[in-house]
Rosetta silent file (secondary structure, phi, psi, omega in degrees, C-alpha in Angstrom):
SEQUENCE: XXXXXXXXXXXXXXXXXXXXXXXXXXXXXXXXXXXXXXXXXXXXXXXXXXXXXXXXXXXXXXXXXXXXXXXXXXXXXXXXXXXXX
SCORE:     score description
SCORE:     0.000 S_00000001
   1 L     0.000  137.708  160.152   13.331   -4.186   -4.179 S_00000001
   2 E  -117.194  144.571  172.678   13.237   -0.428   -3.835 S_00000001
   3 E  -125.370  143.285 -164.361   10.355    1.764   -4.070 S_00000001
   4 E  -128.717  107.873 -168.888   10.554    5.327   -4.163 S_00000001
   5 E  -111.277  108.256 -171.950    7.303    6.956   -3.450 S_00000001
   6 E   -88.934  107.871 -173.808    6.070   10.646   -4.284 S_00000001
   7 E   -91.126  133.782 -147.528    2.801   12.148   -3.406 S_00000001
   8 L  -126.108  -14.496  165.154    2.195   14.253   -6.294 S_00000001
   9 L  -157.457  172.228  167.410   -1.787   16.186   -4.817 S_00000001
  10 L   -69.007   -6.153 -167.070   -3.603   16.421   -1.652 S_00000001
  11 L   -91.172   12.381  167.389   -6.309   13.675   -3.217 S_00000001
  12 L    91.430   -0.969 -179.541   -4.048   10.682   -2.201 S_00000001
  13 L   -55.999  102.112  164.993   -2.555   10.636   -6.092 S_00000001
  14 E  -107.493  137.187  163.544    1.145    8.605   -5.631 S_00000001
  15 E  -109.336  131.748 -155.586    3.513    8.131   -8.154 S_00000001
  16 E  -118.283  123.351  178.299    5.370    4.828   -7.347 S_00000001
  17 E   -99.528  128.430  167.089    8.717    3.663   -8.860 S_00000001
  18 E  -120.058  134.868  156.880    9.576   -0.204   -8.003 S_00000001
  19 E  -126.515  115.563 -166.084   13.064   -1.211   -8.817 S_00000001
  20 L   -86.626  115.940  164.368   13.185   -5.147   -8.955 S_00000001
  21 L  -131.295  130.868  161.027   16.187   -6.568   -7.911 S_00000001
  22 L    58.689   30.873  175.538   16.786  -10.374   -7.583 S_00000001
  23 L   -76.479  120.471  160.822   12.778  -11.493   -7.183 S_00000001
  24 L  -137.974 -172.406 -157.561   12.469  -14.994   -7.230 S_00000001
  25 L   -71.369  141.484  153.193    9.614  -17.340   -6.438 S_00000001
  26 L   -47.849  -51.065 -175.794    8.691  -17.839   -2.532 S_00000001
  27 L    58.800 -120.766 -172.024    6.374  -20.194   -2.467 S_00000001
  28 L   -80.828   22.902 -175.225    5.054  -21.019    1.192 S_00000001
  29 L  -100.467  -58.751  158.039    7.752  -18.308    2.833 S_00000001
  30 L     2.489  113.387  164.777    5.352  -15.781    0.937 S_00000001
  31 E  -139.088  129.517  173.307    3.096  -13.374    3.469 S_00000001
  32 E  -113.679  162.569 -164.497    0.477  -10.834    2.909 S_00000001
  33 E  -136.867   91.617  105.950   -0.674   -7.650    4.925 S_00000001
  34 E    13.079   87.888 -171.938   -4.151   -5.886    4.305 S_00000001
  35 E  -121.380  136.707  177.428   -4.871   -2.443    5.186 S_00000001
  36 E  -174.987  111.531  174.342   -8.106   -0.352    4.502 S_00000001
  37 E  -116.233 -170.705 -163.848   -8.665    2.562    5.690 S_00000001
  38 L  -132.067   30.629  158.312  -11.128    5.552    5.061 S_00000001
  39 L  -159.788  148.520  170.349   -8.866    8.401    4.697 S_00000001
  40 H   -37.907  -60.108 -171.034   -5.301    8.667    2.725 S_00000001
  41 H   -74.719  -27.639  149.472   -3.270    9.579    5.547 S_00000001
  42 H   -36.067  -70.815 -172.121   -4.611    6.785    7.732 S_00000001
  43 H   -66.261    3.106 -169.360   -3.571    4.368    5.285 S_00000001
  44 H   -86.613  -64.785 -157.496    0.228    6.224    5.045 S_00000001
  45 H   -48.343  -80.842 -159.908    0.105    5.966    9.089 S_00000001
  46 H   -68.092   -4.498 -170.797   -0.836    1.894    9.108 S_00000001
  47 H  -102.945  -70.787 -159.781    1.650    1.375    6.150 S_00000001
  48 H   -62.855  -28.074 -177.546    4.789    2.977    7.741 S_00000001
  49 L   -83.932  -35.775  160.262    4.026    1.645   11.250 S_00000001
  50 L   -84.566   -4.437  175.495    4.141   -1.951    9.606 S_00000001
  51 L   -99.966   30.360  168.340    7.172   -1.466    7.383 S_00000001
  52 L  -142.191   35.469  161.094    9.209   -0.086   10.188 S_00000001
  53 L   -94.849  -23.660  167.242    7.674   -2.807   12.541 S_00000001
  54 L   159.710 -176.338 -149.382   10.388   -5.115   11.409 S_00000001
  55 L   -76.930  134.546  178.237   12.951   -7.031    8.756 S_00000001
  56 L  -169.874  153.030  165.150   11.150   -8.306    6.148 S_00000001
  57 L   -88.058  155.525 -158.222   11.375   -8.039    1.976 S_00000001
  58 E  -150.600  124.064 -158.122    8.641   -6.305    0.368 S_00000001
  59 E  -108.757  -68.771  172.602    7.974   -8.275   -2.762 S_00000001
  60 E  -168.571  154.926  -68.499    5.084   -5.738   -4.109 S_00000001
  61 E   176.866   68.090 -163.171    2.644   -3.301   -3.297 S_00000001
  62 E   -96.262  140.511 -164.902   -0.765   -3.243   -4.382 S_00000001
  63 E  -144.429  158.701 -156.459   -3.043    0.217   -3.684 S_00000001
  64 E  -156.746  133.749  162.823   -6.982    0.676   -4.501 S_00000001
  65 E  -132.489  114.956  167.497   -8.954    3.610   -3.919 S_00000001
  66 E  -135.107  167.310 -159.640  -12.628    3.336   -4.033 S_00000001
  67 E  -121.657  144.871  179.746  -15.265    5.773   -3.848 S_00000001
  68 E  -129.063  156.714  165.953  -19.216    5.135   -3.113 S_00000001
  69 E  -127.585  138.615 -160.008  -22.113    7.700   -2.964 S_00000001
  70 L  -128.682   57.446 -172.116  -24.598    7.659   -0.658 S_00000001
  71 L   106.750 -113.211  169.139  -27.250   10.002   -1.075 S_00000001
  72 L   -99.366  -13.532  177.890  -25.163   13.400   -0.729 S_00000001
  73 L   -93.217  149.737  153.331  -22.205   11.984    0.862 S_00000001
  74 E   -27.529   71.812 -106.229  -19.079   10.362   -0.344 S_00000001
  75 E  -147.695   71.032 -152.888  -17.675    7.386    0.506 S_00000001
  76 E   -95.123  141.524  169.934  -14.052    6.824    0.358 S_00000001
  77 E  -135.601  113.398  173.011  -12.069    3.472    0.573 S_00000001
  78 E  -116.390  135.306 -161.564   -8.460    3.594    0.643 S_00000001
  79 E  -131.767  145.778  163.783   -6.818   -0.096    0.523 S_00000001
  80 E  -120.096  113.556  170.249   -3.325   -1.365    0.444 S_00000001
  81 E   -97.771  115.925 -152.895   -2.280   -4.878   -0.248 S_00000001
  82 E  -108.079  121.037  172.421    1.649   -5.544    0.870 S_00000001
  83 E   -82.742  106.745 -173.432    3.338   -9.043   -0.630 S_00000001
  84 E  -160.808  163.447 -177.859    6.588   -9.701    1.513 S_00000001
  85 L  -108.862    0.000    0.000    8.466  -13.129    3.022 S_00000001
């Protein structure tokens, strides 16, 4: 699979192309990787440092942003879920 990924504002907005080539099922080869951080660029940082930690297929890509308020402040959650054998 390739993914070609564009950040498109400073607010953490990506637009993400996946091109599927040759996905079939895994089964128990299958591994996921969990990231959640509390700023955008954190979560770019902890993303790139595991996919250029070593050889692996990247199956698919799941991203979550969520926001809380707590009185006057803000509360940002930025989460990545990574599918890969």
């Amino acid at each position: 699979m390739v993914a070609i990924i564009t950040k498109i504002s400073s607010f953490g907005k990506f637009d993400i192309i996946f091109k599927f080539e040759n996905i079939r099922c895994m089964g128990d080869k299958m591994k996921v990787k969990v990231f959640d951080e509390s700023h955008e660029k954190d979560l770019e940082n902890s993303i790139n440092g595991f996919l250029n930690s070593g050889e692996f297929d990247i199956i698919d890509i799941k991203y979550q942003v969520a926001i809380a308020v707590c009185g006057e402040d803000q509360i940002y959650c930025f989460s990545a879920l990574i599918i890969y054998n």
